[in-house]
ZAMARGU-4260 file (C-alpha; in steps of 0.2 Angstrom, whole numbers, plus 5000, padded with zeros to 4 digits):
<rodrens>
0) 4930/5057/4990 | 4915/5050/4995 | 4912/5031/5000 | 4904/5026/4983 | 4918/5037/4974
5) 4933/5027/4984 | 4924/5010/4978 | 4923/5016/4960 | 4941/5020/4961 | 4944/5002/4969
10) 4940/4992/4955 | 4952/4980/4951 | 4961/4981/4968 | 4961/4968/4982 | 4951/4973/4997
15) 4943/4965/5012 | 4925/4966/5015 | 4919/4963/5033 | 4901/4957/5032 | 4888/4960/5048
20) 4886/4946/5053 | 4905/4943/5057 | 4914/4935/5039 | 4926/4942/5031 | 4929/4944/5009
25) 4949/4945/5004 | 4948/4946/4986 | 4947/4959/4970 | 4932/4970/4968 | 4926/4968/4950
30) 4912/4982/4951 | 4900/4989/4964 | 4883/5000/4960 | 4877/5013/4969 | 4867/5005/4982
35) 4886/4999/4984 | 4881/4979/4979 | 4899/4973/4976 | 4905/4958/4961 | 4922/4954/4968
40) 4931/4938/4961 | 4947/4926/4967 | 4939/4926/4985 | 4946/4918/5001 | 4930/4920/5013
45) 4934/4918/5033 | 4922/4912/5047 | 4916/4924/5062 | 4929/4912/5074 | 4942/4913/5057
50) 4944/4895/5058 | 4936/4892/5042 | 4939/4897/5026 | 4933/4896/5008 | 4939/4902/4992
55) 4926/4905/4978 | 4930/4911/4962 | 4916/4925/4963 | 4903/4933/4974 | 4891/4944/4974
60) 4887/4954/4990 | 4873/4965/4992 | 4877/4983/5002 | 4866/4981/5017 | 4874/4968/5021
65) 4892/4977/5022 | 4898/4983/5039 | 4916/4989/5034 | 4927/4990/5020 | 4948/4989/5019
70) 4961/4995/5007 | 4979/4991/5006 | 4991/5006/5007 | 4998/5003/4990 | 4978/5008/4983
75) 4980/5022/4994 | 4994/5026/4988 | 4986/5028/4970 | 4971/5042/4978 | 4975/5056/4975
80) 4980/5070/4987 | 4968/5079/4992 | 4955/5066/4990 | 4966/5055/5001 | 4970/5070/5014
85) 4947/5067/5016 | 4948/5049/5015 | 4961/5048/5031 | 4953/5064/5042 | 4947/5062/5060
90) 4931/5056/5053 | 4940/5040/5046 | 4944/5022/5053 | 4959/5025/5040 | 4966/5036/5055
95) 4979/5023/5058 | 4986/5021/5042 | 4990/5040/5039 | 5007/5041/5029 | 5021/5052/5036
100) 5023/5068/5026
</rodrens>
């Protein structure tokens, strides 16, 4: 499954957004295009020094500005086999979090 693919199949889950320039989006992605612009509402945005945060109702964050993205296990859990056998390969930060089989 491909980057855009596990987005689309995110919709409607909670994930973290980390931004380039250091902040950090906990919320639900609502939708995202294929430039991978995100809509994600119920946010709790966090400072660079995460000693401030915000919460907004919704925000809209544009692709380019997107440094990582991070799913809980329980979404994970819902990915099918195969496509999640891909997703947590050597090429994948998701390494870490490979469930025992």
């Amino acid at each position: 499954m491909l980057p855009l693919g596990l987005l689309n199949a995110a919709q409607g889950h909670a994930m973290m957004v980390e931004l380039k320039n250091g902040e950090t989006l906990n919320g639900h992605l609502v939708m995202c295009d294929t430039w991978m612009n995100l809509t994600m509402k119920e946010v709790v945005q966090t400072s660079p020094e995460g000693d401030k945060f915000m919460r907004l109702p919704e925000i809209y964050v544009k692709g380019n500005n997107v440094r990582c993205f991070f799913f809980s296990l329980s979404f994970l859990s819902l990915v099918p086999s195969l496509q999640l056998d891909w997703i947590l390969g050597s090429h994948s930060l998701l390494q870490m979090f490979k469930p025992a089989r």
